[in-house]
PALUMLO-42585 format. One record per residue (C-alpha): residue in one letter; chain; x, y, z. Coordinates in nm, 2 decimals. Last residue first. Layout:
KEGU code unit     c1     c2     c3
KEGU    a    A      X      Y      Z
...
END
This chain:
KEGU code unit     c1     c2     c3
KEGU    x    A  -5.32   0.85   4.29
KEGU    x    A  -4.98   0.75   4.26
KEGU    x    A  -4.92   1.03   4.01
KEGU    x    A  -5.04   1.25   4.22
KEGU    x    A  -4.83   1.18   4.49
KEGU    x    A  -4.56   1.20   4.28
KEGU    x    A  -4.63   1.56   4.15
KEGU    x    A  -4.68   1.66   4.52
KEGU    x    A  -4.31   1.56   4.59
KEGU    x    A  -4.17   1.69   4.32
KEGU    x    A  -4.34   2.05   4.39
KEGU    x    A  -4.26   2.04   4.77
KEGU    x    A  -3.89   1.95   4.66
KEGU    x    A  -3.87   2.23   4.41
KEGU    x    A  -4.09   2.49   4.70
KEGU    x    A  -3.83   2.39   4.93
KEGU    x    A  -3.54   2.49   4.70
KEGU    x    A  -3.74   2.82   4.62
KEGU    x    A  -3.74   2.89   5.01
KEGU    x    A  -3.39   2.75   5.08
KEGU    x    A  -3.22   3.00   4.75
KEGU    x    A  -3.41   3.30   4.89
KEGU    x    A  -3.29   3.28   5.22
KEGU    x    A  -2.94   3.28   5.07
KEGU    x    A  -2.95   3.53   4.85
KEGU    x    A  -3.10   3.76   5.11
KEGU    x    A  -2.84   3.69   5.41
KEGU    x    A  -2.56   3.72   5.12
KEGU    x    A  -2.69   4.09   5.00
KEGU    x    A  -2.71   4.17   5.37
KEGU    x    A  -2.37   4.05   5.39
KEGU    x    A  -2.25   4.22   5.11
KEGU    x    A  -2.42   4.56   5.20
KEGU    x    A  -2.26   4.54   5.56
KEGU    x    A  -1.89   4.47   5.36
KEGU    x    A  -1.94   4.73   5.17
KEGU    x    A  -2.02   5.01   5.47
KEGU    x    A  -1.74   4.92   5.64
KEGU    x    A  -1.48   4.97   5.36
KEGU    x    A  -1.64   5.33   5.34
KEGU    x    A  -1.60   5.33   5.69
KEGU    x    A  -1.22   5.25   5.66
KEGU    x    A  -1.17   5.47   5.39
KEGU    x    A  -1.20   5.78   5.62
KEGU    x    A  -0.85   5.85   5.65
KEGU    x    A  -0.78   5.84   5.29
KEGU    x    A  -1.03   6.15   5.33
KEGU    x    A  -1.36   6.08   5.12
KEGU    x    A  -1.40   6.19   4.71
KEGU    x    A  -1.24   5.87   4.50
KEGU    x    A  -1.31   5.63   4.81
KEGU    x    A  -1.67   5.68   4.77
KEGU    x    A  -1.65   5.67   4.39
KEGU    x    A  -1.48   5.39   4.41
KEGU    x    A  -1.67   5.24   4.68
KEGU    x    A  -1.99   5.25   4.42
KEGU    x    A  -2.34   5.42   4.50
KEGU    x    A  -2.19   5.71   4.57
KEGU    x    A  -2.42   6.08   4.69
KEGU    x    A  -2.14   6.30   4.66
KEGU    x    A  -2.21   6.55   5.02
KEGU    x    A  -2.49   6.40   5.17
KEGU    x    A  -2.41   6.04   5.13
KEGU    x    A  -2.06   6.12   5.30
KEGU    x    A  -2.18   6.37   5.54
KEGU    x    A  -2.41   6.11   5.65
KEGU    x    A  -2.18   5.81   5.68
KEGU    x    A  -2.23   5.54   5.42
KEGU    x    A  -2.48   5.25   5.57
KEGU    x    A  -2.78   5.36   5.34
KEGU    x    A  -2.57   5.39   5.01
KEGU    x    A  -2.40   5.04   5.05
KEGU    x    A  -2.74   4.90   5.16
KEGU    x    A  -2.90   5.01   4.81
KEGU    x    A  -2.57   4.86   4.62
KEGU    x    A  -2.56   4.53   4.77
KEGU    x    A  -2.95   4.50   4.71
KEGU    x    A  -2.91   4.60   4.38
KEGU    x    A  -2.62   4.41   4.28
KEGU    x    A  -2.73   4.12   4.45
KEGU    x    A  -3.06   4.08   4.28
KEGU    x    A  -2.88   4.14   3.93
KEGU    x    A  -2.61   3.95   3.96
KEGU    x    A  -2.83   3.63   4.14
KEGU    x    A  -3.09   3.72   3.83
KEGU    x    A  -2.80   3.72   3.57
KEGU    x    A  -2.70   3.39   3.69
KEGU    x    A  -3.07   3.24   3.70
KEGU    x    A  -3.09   3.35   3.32
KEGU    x    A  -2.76   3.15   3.27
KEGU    x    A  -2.90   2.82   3.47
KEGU    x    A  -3.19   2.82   3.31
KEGU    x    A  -3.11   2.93   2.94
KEGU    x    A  -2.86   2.67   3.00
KEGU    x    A  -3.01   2.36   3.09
KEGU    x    A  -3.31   2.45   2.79
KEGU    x    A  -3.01   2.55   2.54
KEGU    x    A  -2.93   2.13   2.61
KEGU    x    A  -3.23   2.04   2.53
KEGU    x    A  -3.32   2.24   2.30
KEGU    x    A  -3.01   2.09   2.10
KEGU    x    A  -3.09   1.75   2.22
KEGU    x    A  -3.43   1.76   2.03
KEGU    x    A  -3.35   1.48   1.85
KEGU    x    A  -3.30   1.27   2.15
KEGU    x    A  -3.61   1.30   2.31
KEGU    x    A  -3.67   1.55   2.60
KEGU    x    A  -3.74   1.48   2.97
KEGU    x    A  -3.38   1.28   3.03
KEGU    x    A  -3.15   1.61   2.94
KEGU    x    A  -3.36   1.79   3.22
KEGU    x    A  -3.36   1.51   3.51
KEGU    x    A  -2.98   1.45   3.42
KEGU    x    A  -2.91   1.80   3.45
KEGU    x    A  -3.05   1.85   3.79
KEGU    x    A  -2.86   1.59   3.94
KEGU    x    A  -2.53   1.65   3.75
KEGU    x    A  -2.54   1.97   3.92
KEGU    x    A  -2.72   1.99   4.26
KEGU    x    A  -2.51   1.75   4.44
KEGU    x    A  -2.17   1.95   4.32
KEGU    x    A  -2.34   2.27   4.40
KEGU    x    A  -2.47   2.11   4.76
KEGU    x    A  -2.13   2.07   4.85
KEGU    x    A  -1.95   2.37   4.70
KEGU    x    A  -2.17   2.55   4.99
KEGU    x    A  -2.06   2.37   5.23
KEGU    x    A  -1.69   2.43   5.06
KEGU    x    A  -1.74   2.83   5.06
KEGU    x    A  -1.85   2.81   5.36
KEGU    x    A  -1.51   2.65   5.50
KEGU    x    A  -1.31   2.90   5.31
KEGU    x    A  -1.44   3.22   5.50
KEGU    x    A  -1.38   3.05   5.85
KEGU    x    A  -1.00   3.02   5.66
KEGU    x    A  -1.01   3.33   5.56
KEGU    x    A  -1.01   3.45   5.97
KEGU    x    A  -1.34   3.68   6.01
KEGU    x    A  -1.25   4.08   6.09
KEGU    x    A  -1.33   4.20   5.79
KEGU    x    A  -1.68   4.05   5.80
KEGU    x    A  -1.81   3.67   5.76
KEGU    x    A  -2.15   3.63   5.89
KEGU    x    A  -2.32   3.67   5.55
KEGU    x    A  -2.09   3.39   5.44
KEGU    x    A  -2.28   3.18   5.68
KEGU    x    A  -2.62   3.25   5.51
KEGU    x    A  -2.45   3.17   5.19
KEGU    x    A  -2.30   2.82   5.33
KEGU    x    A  -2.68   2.78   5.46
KEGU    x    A  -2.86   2.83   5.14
KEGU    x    A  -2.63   2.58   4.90
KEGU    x    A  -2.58   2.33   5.18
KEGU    x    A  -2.97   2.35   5.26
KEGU    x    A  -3.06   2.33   4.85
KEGU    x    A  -2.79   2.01   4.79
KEGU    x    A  -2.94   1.82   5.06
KEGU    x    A  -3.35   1.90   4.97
KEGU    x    A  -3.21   1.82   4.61
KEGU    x    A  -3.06   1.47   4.73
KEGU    x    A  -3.39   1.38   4.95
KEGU    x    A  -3.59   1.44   4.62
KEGU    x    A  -3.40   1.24   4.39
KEGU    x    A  -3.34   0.93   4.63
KEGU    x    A  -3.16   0.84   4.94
KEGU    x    A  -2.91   0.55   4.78
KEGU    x    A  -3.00   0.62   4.44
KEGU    x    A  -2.92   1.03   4.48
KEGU    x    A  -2.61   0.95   4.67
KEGU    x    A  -2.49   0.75   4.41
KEGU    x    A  -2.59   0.96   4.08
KEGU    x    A  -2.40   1.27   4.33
KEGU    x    A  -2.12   1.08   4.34
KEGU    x    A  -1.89   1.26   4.04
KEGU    x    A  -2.00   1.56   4.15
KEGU    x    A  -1.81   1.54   4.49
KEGU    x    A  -1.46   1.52   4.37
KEGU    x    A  -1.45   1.83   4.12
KEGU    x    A  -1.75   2.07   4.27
KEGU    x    A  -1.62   1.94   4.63
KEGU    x    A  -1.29   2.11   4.57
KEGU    x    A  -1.43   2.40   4.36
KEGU    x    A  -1.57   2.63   4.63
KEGU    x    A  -1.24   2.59   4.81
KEGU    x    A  -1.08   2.78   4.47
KEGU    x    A  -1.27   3.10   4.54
KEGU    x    A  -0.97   3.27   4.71
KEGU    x    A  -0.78   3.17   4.40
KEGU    x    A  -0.92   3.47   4.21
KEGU    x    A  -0.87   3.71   4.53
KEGU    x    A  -0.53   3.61   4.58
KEGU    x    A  -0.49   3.71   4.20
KEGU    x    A  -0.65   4.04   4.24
KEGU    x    A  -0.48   4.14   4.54
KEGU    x    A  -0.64   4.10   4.88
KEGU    x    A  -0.72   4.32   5.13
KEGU    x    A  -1.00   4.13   5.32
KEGU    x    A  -1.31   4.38   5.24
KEGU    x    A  -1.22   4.58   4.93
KEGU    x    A  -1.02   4.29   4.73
KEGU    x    A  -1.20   3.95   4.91
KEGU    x    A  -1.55   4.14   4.93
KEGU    x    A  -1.50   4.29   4.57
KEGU    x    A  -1.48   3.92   4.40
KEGU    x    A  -1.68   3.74   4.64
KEGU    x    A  -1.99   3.98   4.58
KEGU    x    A  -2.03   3.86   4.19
KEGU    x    A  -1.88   3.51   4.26
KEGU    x    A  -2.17   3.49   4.54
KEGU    x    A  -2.42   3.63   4.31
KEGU    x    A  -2.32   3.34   4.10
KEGU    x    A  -2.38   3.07   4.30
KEGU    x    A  -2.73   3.16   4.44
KEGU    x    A  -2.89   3.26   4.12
KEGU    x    A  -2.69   2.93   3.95
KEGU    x    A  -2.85   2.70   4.23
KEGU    x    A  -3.24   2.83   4.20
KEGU    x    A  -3.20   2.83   3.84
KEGU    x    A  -3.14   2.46   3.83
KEGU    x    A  -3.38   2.41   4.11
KEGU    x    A  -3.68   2.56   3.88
KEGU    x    A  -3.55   2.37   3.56
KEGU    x    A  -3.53   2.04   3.77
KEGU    x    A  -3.92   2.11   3.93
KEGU    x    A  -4.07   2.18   3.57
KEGU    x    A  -3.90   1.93   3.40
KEGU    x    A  -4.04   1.67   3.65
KEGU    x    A  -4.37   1.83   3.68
KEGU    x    A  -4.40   1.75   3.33
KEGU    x    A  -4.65   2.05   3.22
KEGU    x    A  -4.38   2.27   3.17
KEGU    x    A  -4.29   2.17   2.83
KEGU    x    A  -4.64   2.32   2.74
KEGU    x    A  -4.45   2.66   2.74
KEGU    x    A  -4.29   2.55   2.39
KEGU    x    A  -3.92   2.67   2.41
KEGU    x    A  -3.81   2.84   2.09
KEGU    x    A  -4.17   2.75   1.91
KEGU    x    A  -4.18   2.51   1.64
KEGU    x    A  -4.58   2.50   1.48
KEGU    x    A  -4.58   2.87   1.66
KEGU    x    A  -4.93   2.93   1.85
KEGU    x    A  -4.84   2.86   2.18
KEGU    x    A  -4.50   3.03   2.14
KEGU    x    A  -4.67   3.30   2.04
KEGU    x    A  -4.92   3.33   2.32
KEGU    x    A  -4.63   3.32   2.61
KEGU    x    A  -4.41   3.53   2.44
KEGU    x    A  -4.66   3.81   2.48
KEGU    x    A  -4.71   3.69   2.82
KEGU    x    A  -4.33   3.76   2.87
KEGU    x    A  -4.29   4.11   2.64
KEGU    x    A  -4.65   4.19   2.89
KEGU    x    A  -4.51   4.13   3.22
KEGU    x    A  -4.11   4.24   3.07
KEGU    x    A  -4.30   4.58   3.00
KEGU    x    A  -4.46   4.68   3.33
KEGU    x    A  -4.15   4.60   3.51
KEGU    x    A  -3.90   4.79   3.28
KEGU    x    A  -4.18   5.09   3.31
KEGU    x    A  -4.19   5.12   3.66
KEGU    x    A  -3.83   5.06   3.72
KEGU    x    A  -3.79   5.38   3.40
KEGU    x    A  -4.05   5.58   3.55
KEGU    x    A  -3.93   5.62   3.92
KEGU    x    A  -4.14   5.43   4.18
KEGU    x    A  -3.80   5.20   4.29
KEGU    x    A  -3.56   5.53   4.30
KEGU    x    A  -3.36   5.57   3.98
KEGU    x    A  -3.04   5.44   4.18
KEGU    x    A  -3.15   5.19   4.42
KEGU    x    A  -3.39   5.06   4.16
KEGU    x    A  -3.18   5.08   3.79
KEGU    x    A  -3.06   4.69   3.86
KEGU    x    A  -3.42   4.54   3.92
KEGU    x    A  -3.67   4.70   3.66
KEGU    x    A  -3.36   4.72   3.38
KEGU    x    A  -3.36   4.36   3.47
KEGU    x    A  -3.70   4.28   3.41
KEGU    x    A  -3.66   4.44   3.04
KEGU    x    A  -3.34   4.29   2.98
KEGU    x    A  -3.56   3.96   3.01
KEGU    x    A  -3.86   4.06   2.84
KEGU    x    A  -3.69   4.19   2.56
KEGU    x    A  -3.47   3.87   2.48
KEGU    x    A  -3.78   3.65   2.54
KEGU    x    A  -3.98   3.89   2.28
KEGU    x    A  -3.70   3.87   2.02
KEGU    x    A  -3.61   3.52   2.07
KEGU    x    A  -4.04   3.39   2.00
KEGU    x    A  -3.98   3.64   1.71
KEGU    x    A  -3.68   3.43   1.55
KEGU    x    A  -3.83   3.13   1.59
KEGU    x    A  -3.64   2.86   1.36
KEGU    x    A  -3.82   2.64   1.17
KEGU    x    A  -3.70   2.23   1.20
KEGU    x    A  -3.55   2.11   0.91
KEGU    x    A  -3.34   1.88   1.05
KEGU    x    A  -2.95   1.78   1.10
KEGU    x    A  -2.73   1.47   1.11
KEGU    x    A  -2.38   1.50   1.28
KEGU    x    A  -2.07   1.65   1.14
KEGU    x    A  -1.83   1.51   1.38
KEGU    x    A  -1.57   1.75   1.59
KEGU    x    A  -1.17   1.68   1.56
KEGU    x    A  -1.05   1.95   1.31
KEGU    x    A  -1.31   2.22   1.30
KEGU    x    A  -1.31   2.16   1.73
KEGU    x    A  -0.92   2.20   1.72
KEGU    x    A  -0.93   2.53   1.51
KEGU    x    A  -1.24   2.66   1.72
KEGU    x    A  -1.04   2.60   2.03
KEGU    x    A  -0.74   2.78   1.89
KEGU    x    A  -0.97   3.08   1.76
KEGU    x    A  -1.16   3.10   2.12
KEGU    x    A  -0.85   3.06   2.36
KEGU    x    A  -0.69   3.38   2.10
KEGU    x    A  -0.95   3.59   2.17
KEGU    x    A  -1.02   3.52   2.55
KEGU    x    A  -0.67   3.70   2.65
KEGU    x    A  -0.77   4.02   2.51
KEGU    x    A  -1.06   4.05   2.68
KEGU    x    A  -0.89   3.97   3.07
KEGU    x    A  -0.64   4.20   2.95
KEGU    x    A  -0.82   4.50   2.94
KEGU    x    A  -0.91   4.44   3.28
KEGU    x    A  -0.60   4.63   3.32
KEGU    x    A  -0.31   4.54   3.59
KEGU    x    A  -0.14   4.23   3.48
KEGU    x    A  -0.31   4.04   3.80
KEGU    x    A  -0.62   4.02   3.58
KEGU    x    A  -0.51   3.77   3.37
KEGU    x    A  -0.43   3.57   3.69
KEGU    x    A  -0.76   3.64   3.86
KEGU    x    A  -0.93   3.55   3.53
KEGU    x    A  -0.77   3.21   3.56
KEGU    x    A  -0.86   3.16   3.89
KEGU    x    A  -1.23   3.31   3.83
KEGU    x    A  -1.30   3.22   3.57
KEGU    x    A  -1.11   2.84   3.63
KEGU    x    A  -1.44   2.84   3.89
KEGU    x    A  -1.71   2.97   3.71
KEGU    x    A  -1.62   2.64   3.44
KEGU    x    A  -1.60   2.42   3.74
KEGU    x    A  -1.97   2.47   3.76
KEGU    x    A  -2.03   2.46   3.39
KEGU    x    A  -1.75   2.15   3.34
KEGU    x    A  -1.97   1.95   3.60
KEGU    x    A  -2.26   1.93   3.33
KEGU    x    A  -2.05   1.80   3.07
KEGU    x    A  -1.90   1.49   3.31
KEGU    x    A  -2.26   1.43   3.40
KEGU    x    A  -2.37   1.44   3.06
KEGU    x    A  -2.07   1.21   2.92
KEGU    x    A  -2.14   0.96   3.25
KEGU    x    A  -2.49   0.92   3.13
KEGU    x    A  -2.41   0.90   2.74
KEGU    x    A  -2.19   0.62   2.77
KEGU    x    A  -2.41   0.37   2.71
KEGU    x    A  -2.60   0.47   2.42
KEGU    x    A  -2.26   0.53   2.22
KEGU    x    A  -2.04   0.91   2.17
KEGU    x    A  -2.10   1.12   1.91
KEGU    x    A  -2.44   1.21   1.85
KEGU    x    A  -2.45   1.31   2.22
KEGU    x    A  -2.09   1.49   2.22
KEGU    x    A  -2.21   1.76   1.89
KEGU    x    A  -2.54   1.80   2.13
KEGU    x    A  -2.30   1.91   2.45
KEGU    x    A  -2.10   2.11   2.25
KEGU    x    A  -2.35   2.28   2.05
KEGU    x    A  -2.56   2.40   2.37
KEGU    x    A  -2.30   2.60   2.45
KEGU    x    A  -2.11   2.75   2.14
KEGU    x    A  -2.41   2.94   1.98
KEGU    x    A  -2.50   3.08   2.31
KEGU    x    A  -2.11   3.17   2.37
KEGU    x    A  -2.11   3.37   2.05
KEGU    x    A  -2.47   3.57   2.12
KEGU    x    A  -2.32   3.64   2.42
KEGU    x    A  -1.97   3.77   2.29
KEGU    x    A  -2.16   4.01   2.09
KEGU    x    A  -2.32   4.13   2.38
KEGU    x    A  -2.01   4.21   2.57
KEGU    x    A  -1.88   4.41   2.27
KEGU    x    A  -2.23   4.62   2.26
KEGU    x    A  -2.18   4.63   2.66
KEGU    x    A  -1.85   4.76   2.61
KEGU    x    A  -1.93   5.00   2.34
KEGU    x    A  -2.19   5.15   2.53
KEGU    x    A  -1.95   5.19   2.84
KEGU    x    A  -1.69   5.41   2.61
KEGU    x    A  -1.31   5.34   2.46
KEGU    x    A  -1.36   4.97   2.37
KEGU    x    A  -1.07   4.77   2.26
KEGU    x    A  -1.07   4.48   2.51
KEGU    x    A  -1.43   4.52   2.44
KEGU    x    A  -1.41   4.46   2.05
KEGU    x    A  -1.17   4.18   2.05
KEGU    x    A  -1.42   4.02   2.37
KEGU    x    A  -1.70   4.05   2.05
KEGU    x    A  -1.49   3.92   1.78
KEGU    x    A  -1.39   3.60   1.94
KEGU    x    A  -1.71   3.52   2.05
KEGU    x    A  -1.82   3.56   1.75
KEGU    x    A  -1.58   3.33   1.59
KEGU    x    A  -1.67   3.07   1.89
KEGU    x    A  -1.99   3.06   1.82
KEGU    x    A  -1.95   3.06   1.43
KEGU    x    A  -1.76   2.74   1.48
KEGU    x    A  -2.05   2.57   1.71
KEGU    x    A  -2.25   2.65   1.40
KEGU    x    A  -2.07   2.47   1.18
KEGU    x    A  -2.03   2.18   1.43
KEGU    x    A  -2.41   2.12   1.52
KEGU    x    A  -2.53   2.15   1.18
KEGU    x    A  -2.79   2.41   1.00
KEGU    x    A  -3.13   2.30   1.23
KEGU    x    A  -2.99   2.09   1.56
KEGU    x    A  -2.71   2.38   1.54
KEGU    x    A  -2.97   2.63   1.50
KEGU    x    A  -3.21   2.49   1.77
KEGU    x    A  -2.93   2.46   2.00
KEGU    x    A  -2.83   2.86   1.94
KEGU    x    A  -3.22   2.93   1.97
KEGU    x    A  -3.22   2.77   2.29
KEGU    x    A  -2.91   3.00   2.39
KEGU    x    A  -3.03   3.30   2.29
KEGU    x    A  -3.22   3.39   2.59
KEGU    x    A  -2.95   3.25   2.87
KEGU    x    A  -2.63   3.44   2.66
KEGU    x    A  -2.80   3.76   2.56
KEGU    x    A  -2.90   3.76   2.95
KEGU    x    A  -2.49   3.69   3.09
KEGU    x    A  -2.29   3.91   2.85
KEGU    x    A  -2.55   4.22   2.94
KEGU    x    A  -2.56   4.11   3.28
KEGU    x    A  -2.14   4.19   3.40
KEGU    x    A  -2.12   4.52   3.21
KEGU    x    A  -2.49   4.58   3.33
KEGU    x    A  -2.42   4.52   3.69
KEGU    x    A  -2.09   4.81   3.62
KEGU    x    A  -2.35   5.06   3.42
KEGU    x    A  -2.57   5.03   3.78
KEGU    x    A  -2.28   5.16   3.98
KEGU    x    A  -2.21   5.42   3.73
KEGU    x    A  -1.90   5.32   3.50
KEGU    x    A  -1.60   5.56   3.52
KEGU    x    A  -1.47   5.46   3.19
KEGU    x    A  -1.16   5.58   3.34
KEGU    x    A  -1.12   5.32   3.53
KEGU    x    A  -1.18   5.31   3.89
KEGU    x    A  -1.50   5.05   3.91
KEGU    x    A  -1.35   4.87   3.58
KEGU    x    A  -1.06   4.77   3.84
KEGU    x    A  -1.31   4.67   4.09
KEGU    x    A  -1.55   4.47   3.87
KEGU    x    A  -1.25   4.29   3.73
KEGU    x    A  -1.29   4.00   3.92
KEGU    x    A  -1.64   3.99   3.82
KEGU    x    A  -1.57   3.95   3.49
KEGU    x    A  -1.42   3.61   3.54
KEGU    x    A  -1.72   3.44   3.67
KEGU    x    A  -1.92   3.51   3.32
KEGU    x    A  -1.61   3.47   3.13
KEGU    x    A  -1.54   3.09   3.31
KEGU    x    A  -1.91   2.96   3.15
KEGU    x    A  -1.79   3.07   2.79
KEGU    x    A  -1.43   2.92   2.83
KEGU    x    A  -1.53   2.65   3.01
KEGU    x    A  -1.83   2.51   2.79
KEGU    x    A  -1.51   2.53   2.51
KEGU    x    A  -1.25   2.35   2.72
KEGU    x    A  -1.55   2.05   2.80
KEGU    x    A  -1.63   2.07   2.43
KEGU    x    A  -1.21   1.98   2.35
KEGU    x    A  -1.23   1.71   2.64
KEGU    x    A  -1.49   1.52   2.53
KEGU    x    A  -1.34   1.52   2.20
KEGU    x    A  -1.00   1.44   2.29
KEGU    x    A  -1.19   1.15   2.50
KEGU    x    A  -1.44   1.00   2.22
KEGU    x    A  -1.14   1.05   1.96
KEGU    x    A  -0.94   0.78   2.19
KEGU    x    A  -1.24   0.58   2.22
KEGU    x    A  -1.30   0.54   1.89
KEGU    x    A  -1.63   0.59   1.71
KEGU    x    A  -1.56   0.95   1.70
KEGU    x    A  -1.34   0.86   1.34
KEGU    x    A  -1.05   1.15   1.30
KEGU    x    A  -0.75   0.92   1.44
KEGU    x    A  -0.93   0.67   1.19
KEGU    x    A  -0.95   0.94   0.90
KEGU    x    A  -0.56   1.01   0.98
KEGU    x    A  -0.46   0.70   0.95
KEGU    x    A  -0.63   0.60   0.67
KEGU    x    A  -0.45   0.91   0.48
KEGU    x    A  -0.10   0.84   0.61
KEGU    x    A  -0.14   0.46   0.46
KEGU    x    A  -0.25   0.62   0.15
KEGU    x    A   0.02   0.80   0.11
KEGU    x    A   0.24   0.53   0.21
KEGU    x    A   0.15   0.34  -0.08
KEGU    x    A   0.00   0.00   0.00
END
């Protein structure tokens, strides 16, 4: 046989996903891309400080939307992202995804105003929506029957570790000096990831199911419409025109939403879904968990810099005891969930989750790291129960050609929770900042951030600015965390009542 030949075989069989050797460097190139646009939404947090004093000089609102805008174009476009991929090809449009991607953190590395930052941030949501649910439906026509369990599970643990490596990773970018950086550096992870993918991912089979562009639309509207309501409160006053409005508009942009995709013959998400308590309960808890874990990276971030003192890279790996139960512990949860059950498992994951942020609230200044640390593992805990647990209940309510929408459906949940836990945080963080200021402080500048407090008060008087932070993050902690136990009973109450009915 000529040896050209012999080169070419060999190559097509390095290339065929049937092998096991493919199966892992594919696994392991879709894992590095769900990291990549999971890790950006824990990254930029780090950098909420530096932004803070740049000379963008971002209002304390314009710094929740920096973090949002990323985060809401990525959880309402990422069902239509699946649907595109399940519609024009998984891998092409994976591709595209990571091409825009590139082109939208080029554009805010680069960008001399707020509004072109948030235009940059948004292109890099559309990007990671497209990238997302791709990977996990490009590994699900890939890999055999019996392995997809344990490829799901290892997929779904990459999004929790992914706000991790954000955050150690970012901390490192970050340590350069500009959040600048943090941008720049996610151009050239995007092009070499989309070179490996274009070499190593499977062209899988495709449909002709209709996209719905208006059903995205409206769902995009509502969403930045509810947020408007939530972040621009402390600042706009909560019975000013634009709250009012943003409020008034997402209830009818979401019933509008509602009626279309009733009507559509292939709606983005059809409502009806919800029905199956099952689905219902998983995509509730899902949200739940992600609104809870993500308004902690938001907070951790400036707690650890303003609060403890520590640089930016200290502050990136101060996050890192989170992770440790998040990389053992998720691998388990399929055993503790058979041995106790599904519903025993979630009420377990919810009261780690909730408590761990109730005991962060507790943690001022004056609280040793370490007592910081060990909350952050309880409430790694009930993350790494929560996780594959959830996701499996998803990913098994849909059929298999709709794993696109299936997969956009676990992340349109646990990315639109996300913006909610910034968003909630943000404003109550940034309302109790204001209140606890001293008098003549309030009075005289009227700061809703600690840079501008800090940019007009005494260097002598940082201290109570500092104190004043650190009561707003824990009264932003004691409400996250009360609010992740009530909507994690109300997912176990839910399950529960479903089952009994189904006895019945």
């Amino acid at each position: 046989m000529p040896f050209d030949v012999m080169l070419r075989d060999r190559v097509a069989l390095s290339r065929d996903p049937s092998r096991p050797a493919a199966q892992r460097g594919l696994l392991a190139i879709m894992c590095a891309c769900v990291v990549l646009v999971v890790g950006m939404v824990a990254a930029i947090n780090l950098a909420v400080p530096m932004l803070a004093s740049s000379a963008l000089h971002p209002s304390a609102s314009a710094l929740v939307w920096i973090v949002d805008t990323y985060v809401i174009v990525f959880a309402c476009l990422v069902i239509p992202g699946g649907a595109a991929g399940d519609r024009f090809g998984r891998k092409g449009i994976l591709l595209a995804g990571l091409g825009l991607f590139a082109v939208g953190a080029l554009i805010s590395a680069t960008a001399p105003t707020v509004a072109l930052l948030l235009a940059g941030r948004a292109i890099t949501g559309v990007g990671a929506a497209a990238v997302l649910p791709n990977t996990l439906s490009v590994l699900l026509h890939a890999v055999p029957a019996e392995r997809k369990g344990a490829t799901i599970a290892t997929w779904a643990s990459m999004t929790g570790i992914g706000g991790v490596v954000g955050n150690v990773g970012g901390g490192s970018i970050l340590s350069g000096g500009s959040w600048r950086w943090l941008f720049a550096a996610a151009v050239p992870i995007s092009l070499v990831l989309a070179a490996i993918a274009g070499r190593i991912a499977p062209v899988s089979a495709r449909h002709d199911r209709r996209l719905d562009p208006l059903g995205a639309v409206l769902l995009v509207g509502a969403s930045v419409a509810l947020l408007l309501g939530i972040v621009q409160g402390p600042e706009a006053g909560w019975n000013s025109v634009v709250v009012v409005a943003g409020f008034a508009c997402a209830a009818l942009l979401f019933t509008a939403w509602t009626v279309v995709e009733m009507k559509v013959e292939h709606p983005l998400l059809d409502p009806r879904l919800f029905r199956v308590p099952g689905l219902r309960s998983a995509c509730l808890g899902m949200t739940a968990v992600f609104f809870g874990m993500f308004a902690l990276f938001y907070v951790n971030a400036s707690f650890l810099q303003y609060g403890k003192g520590f640089g930016v890279l200290r502050t990136g790996l101060g996050i890192v005891p989170l992770t440790v139960p998040i990389i053992l512990g998720a691998r388990h949860a399929a055993r503790v969930s058979g041995r106790i059950g599904l519903d025993a498992t979630i009420a377990l994951a919810f009261t780690f989750v909730g408590c761990g942020l109730l005991g962060l609230s507790v943690s001022g200044t004056q609280t040793p790291y370490l007592a910081y640390a060990a909350w952050l593992v309880i409430t790694g805990v009930g993350v790494a129960l929560a996780l594959p647990t959830l996701s499996g209940a998803i990913a098994g309510s849909l059929p298999p050609e709709q794993a696109g929408v299936g997969a956009g459906l676990q992340a349109t949940t646990r990315e639109f929770g996300s913006a909610l836990g910034v968003a909630v945080i943000g404003t109550v963080l940034t309302a109790r900042f204001a209140a606890a200021l001293p008098p003549d402080i309030r009075a005289d500048h009227s700061p809703h951030t600690v840079a501008e407090a800090l940019a007009t008060t005494a260097p002598e008087r940082a201290t109570e600015v500092v104190t004043a932070f650190v009561s707003g993050a824990d009264t932003g902690f004691r409400v996250i965390g009360v609010t992740v136990l009530v909507l994690g009973g109300l997912v176990v109450l839910q399950s529960l009542l479903s089952r009994r009915s189904s006895r019945s």
